[in-house]
C-alpha positions in Angstrom: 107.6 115.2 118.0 108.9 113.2 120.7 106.4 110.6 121.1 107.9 108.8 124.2 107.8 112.3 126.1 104.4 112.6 125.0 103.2 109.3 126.4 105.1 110.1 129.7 103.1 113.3 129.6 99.7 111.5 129.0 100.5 108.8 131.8 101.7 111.3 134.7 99.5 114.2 133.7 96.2 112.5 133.1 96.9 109.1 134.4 96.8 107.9 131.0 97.1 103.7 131.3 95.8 102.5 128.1 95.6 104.3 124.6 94.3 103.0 121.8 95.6 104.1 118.4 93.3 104.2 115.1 95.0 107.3 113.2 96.7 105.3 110.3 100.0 103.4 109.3 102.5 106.5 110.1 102.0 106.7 113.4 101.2 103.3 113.9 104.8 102.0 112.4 106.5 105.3 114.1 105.3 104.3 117.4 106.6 100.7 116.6 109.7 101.4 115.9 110.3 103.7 119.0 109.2 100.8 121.1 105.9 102.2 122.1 103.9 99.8 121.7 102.8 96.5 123.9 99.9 95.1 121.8 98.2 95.0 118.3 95.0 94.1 117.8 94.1 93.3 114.1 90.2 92.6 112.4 91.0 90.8 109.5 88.0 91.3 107.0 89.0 89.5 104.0 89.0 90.3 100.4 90.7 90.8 96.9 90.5 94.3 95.7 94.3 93.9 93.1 96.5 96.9 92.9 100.1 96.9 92.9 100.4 99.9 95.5 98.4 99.1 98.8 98.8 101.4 102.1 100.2 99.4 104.9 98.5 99.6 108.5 102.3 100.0 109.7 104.4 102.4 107.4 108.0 103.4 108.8 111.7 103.6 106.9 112.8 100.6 106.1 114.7 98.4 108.2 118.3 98.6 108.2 118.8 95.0 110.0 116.6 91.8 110.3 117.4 91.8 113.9 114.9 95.0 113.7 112.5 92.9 113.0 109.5 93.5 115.8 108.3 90.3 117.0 104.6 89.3 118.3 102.7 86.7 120.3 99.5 85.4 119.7 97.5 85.7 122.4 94.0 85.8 121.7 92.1 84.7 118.3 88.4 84.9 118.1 86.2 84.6 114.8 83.7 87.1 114.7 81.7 86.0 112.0 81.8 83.6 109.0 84.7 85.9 107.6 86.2 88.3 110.1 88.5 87.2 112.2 90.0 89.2 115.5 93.1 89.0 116.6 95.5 90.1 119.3 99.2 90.2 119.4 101.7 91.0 122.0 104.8 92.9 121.5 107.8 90.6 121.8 110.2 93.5 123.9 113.7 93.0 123.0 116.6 93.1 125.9 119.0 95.8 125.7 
């Protein structure tokens, strides 16, 4: 599927500004890698559960290069209660 067309679609068709994505770590780290996304916006609920093969929020191939590396920005950090904790990255956009 060819997600960028598909956002274009959403924008132009539907006037589409925003969209929030909850659907899992595939489409999350697909859409990441294409360069899709501006923001992330994490609730971090801590605690131990042990395994030695936990699912990712972000799951794409491997990187070929460090300098694939996405960068973020903090730009907001709120605790939510006496354990969660919100917070909210911004893409760093590399220059072509």
């Amino acid at each position: 599927m060819d997600l960028k067309n598909a956002l274009k679609e959403l924008k132009e068709s539907y006037e589409v500004e925003i969209l929030q994505v909850e659907i899992g770590g595939t489409l999350n780290g697909l859409l990441l890698r294409e360069g899709l996304v501006d923001e992330i916006r994490l609730s971090i609920n801590p605690c131990l559960i042990g395994g030695t093969n936990p699912s990712s929020i972000f799951q794409a191939p491997d990187l070929k290069s460090a300098k694939n590396v996405i960068g973020l920005e903090l730009i907001e950090m709120e605790k939510m209660r006496d354990y969660i904790v919100h917070l909210r990255y911004q893409i760093i956009k590399k220059s072509l």
